[in-house]
SEGUVO-876860 format. One record per residue: x, y, z of N, C-alpha, C in turn; residue in one letter; residue number from 1. Coordinates in pm, whole numbers, plus 50000, padded with zeros to 5 digits. Layout:
// SEGUVO-876860
n.x_n.y_n.z_ca.x_ca.y_ca.z_c.x_c.y_c.z_gupa_vexnu
X_Y_Z_X_Y_Z_X_Y_Z_a_NUM
...
//
This chain:
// SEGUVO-876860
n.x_n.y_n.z_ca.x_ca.y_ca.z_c.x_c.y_c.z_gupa_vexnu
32318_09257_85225_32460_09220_85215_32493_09186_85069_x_1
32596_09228_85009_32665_09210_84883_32671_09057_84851_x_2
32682_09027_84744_32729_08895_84730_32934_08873_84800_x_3
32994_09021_84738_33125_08981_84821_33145_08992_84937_x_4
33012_09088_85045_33055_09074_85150_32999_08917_85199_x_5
32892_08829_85116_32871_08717_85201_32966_08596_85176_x_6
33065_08628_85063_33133_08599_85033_33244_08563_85114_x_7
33320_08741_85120_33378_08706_85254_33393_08633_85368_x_8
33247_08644_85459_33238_08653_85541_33248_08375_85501_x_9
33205_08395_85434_33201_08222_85369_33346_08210_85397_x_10
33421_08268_85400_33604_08251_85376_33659_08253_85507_x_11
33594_08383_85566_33638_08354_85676_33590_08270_85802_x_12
33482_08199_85758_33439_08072_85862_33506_07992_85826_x_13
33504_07976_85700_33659_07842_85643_33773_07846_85730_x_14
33851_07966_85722_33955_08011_85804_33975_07959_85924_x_15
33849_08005_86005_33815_08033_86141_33811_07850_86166_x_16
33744_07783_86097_33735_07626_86113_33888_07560_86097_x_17
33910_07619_86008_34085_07530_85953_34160_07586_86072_x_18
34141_07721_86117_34210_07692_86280_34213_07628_86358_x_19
34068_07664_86405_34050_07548_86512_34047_07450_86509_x_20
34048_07371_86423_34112_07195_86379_34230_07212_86384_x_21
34358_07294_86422_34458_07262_86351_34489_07316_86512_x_22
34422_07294_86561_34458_07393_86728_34519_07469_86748_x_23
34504_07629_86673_34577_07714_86656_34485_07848_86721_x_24
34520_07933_86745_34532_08061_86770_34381_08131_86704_x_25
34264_08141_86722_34203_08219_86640_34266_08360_86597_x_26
34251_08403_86501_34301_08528_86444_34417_08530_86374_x_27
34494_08410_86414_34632_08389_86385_34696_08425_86233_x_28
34605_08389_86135_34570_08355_86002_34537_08524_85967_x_29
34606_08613_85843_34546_08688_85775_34530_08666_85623_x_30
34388_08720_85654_34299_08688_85507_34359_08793_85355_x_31
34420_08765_85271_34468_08821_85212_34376_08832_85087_x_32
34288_08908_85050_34185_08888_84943_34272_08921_84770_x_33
34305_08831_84736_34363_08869_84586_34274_08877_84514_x_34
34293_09047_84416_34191_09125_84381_34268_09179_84213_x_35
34327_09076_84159_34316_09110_84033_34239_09079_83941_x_36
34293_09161_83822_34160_09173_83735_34046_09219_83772_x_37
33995_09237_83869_33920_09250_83973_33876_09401_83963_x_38
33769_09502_83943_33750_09627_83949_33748_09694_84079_x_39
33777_09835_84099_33792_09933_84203_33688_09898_84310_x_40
33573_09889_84243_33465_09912_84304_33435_09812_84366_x_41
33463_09647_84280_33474_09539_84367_33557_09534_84539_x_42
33664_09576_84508_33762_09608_84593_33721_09687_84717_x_43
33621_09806_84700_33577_09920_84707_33467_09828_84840_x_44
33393_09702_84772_33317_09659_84863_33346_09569_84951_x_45
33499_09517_84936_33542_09387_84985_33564_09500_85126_x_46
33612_09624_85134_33656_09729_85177_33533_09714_85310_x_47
33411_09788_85259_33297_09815_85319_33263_09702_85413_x_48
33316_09594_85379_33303_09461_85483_33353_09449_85533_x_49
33494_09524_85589_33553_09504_85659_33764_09419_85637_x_50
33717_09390_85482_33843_09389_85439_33977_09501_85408_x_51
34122_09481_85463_34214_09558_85508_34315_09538_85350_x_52
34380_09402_85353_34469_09340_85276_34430_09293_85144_x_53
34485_09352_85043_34465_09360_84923_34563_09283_84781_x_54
34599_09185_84771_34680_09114_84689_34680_09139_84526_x_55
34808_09184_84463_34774_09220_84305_34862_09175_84251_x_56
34846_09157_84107_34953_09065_84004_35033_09142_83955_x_57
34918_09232_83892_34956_09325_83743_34983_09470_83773_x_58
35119_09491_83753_35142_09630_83799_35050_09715_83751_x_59
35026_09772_83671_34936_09914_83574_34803_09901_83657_x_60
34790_09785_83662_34680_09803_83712_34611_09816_83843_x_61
34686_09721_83904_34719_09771_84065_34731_09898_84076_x_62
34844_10019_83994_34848_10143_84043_34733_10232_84004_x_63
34645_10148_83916_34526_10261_83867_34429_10193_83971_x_64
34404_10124_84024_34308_10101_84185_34372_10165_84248_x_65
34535_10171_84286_34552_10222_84424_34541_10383_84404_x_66
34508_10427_84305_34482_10571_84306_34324_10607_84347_x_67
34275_10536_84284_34116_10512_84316_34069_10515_84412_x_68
34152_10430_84508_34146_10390_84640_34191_10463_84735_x_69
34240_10564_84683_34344_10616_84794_34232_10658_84917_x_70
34140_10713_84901_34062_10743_85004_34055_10642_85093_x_71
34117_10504_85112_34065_10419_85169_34183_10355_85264_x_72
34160_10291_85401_34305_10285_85450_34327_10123_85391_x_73
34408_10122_85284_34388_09931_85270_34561_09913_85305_x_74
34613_09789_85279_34733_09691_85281_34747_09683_85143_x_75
34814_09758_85026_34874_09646_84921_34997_09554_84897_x_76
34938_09448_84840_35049_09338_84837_35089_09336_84725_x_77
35213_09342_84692_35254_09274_84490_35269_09153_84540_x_78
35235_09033_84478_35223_08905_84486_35280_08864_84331_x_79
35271_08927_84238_35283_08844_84097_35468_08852_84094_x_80
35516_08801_83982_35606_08780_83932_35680_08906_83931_x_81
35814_08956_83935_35842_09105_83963_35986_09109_83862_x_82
35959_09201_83763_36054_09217_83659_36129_09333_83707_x_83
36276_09329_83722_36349_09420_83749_36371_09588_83686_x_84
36296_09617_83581_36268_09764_83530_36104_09807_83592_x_85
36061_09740_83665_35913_09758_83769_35917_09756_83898_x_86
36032_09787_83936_36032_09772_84077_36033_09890_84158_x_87
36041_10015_84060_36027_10169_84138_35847_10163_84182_x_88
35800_10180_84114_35663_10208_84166_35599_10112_84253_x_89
35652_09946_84219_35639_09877_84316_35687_09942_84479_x_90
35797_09956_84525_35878_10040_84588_35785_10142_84656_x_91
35717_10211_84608_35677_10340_84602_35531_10329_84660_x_92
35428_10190_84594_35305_10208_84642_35254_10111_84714_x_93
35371_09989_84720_35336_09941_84838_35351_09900_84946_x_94
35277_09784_85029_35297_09797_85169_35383_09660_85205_x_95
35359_09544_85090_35421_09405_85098_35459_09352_84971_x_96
35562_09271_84941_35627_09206_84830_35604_09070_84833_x_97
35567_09005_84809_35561_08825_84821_35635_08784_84777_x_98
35692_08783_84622_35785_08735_84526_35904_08727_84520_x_99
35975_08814_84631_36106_08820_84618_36209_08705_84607_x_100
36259_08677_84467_36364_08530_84477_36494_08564_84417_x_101
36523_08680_84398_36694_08704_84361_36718_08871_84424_x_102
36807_08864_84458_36911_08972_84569_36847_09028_84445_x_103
36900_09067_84319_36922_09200_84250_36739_09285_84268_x_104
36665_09235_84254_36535_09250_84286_36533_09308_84429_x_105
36549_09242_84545_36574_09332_84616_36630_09447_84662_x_106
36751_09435_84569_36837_09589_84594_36749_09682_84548_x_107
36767_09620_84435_36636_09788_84366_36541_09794_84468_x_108
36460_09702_84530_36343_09778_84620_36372_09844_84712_x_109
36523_09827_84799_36573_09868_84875_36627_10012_84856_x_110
36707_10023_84760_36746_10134_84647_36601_10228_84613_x_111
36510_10194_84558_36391_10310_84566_36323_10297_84644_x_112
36249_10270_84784_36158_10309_84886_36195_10422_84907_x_113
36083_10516_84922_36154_10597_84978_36171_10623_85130_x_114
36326_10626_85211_36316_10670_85332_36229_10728_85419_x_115
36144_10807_85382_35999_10847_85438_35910_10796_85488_x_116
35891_10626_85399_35796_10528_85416_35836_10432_85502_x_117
35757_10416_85563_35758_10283_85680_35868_10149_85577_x_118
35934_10051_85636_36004_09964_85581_35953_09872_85473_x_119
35965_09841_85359_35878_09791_85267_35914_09616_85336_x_120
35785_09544_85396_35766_09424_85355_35753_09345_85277_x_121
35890_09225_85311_35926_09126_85184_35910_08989_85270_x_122
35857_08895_85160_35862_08786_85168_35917_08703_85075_x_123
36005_08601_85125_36094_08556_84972_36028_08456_84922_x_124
36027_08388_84763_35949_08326_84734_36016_08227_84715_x_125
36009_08073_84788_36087_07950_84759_36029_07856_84652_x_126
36118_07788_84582_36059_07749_84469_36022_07543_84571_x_127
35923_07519_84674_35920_07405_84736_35884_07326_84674_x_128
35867_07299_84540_35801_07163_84460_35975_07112_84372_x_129
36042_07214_84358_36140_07143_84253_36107_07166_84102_x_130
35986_07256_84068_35976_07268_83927_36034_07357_83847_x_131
36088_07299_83738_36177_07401_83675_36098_07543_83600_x_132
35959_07455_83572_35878_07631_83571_35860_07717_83643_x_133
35860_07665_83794_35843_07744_83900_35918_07888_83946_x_134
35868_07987_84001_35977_08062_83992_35968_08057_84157_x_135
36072_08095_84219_36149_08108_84331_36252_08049_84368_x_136
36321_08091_84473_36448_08043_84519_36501_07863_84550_x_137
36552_07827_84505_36595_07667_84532_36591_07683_84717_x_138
36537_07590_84776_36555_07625_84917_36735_07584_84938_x_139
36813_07519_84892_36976_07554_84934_37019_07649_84906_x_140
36955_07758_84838_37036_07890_84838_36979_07950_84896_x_141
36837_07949_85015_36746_08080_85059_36854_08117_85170_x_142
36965_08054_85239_36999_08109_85335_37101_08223_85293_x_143
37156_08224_85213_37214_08332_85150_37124_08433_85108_x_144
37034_08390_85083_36956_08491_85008_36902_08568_85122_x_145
36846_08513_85207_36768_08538_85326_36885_08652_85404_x_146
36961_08576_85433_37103_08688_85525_37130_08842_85415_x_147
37102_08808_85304_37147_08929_85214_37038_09014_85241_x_148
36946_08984_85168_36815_09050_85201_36773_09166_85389_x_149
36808_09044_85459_36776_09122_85601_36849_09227_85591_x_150
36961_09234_85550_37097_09320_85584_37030_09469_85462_x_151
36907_09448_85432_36922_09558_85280_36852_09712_85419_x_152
36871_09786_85372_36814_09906_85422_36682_09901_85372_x_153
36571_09967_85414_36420_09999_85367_36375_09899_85374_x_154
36405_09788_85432_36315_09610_85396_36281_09574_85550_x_155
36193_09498_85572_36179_09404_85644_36144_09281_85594_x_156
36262_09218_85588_36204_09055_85572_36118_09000_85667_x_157
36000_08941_85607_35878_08945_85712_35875_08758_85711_x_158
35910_08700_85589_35862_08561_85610_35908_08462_85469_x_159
35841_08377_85463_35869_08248_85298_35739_08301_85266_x_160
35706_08264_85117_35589_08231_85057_35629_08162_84910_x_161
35510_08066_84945_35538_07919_84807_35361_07935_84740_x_162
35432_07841_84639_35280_07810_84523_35327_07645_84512_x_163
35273_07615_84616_35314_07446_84474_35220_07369_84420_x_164
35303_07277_84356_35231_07299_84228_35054_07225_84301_x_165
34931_07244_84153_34803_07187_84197_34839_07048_84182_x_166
34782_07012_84302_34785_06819_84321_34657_06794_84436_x_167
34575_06657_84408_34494_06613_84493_34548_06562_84605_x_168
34650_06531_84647_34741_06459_84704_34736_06532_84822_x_169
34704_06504_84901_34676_06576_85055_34796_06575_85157_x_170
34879_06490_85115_35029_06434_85212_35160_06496_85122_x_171
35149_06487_85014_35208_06580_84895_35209_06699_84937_x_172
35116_06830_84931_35036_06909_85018_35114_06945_85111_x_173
35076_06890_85220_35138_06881_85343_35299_06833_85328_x_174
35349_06783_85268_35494_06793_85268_35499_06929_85237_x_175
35473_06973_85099_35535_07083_85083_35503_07222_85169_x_176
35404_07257_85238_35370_07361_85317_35478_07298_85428_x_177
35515_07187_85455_35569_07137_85569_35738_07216_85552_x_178
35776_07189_85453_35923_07223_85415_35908_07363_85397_x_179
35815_07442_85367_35823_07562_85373_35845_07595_85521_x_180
35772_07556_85639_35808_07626_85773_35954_07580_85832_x_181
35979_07428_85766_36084_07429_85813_36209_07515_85788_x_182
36197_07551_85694_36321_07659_85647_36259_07787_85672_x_183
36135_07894_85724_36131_07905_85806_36203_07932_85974_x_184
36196_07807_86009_36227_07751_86184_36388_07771_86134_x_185
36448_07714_86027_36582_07730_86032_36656_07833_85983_x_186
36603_07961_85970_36614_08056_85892_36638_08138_86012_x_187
36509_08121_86097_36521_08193_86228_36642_08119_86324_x_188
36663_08019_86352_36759_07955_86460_36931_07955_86396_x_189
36934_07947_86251_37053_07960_86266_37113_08135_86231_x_190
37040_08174_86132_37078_08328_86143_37013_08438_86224_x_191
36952_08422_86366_36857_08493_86413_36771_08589_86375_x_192
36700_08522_86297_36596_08626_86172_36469_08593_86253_x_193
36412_08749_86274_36286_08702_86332_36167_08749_86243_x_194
36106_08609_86170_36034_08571_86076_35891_08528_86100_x_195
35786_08628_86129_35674_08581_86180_35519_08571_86041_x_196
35607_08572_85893_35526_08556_85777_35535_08384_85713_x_197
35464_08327_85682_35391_08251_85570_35299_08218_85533_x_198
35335_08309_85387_35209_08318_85257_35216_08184_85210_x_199
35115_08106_85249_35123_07975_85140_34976_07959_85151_x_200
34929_07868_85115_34774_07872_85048_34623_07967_85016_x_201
34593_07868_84865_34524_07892_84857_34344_07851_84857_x_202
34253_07922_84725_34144_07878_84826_34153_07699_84769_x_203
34213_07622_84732_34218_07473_84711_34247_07409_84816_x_204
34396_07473_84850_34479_07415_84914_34474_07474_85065_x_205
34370_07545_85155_34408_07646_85250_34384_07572_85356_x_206
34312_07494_85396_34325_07386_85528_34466_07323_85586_x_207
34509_07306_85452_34659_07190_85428_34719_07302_85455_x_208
34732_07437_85430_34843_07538_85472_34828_07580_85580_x_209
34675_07603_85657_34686_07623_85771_34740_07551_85849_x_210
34710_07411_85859_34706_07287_85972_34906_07276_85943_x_211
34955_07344_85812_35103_07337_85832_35176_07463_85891_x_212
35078_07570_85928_35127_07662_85997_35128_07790_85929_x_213
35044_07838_85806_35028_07928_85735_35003_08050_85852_x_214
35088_08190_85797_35004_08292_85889_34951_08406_85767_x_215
34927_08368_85662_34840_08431_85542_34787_08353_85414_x_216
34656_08381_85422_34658_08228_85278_34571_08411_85192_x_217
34574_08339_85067_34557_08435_84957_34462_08351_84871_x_218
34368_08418_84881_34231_08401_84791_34131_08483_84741_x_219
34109_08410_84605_34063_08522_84532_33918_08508_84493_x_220
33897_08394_84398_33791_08357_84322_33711_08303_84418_x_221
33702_08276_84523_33558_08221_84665_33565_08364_84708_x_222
33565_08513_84681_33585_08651_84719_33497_08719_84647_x_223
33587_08679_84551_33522_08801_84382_33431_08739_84301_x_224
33464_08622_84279_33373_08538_84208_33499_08509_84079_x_225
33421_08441_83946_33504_08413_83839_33592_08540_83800_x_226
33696_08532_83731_33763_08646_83690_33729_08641_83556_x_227
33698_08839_83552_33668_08860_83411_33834_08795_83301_x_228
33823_08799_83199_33945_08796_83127_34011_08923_83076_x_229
34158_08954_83132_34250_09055_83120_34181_09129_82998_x_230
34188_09241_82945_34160_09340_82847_34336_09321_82804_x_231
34308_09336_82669_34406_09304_82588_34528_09466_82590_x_232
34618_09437_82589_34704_09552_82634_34704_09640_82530_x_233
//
């Protein structure tokens, strides 16, 4: 066995435990392996173990794996930050969006999928800590945002997904994964959006996101191991 498949397989007993403490659903939870920086071949073996879902930052580079890969049936996710002159090929190669926090971003994804392709999955990204570095949506504007979005052609709004910020604070934590489902629950009850995604933790924080109702946590470095450092552009 590989070091990433024993790797894996270490992540997903974590998983499998933070369920069942949290008296939930085995399976409930998908393992989202974020695989940047990260080489083909790494990827290639996370693959051979049985991994589906594939999480990436960096456009260029994501599309030079997913060519690599093509032989392979995986899930890609854009998860990183999403600049509005990058959103065609985003559009084009993959299967899920995490980031989404302003309409104009979505139009364009909506605007290039192409009709051919199954509905591109979005998840909007709420900004739940209050930081002004943070990027995502203020949660008093997601309901606008949220109603705009459903209404786009080529999309399925699938769910929320947050980052907040690193803290030891375990109730901190848990507030904020907490306020993420609640908007969520109110997203679905008052505009009948049926919303069965949240991306929130990671490998620090992934107990605290499960036990708040996570149905994808995203982890990378307990997977791949350390990340090499980016090659200079």
């Amino acid at each position: 066995m590989t070091d990433i498949a024993a790797n894996l397989n270490g992540v997903r007993t974590l998983v499998d435990a933070a369920t069942h403490q949290s008296d939930r659903r085995k399976g409930c939870v998908t393992l989202l392996a974020v695989s940047k920086t990260c080489s083909a071949d790494a990827i290639r073996e996370a693959a051979a173990a049985g991994q589906r879902d594939f999480g990436e930052n960096y456009l260029q580079e994501a599309l030079d794996k997913i060519e690599a890969l093509v032989d392979l049936d995986l899930v890609w996710h854009f998860i990183g930050p999403i600049q509005s002159n990058k959103t065609r090929p985003i559009a084009s190669h993959f299967q899920w969006v995490h980031a989404v926090d302003r309409l104009k971003v979505a139009q364009r994804l909506s605007e290039q999928r192409d009709a051919a392709l199954p509905d591109l999955n979005i998840c909007l990204q709420v900004n739940v800590s209050g930081e002004d570095s943070k990027s995502g949506v203020a949660p008093e504007e997601l309901p606008a945002l949220a109603s705009a979005v459903a209404r786009l052609p080529h999309l399925r709004l699938r769910g929320l997904m947050c980052i907040p910020e690193p803290t030891p604070d375990e109730a901190l934590l848990a507030q904020r994964f907490g306020l993420l489902r609640t908007l969520r629950d109110q997203l679905q009850h008052t505009l009948n959006l049926e919303l069965d995604t949240l991306s929130m933790g990671m490998s620090a924080d992934m107990a605290q996101a499960i036990a708040a109702g996570s149905t994808m946590v995203r982890i990378g470095t307990a997977i791949f191991g350390s990340r090499p450092p980016r090659p200079e552009a």
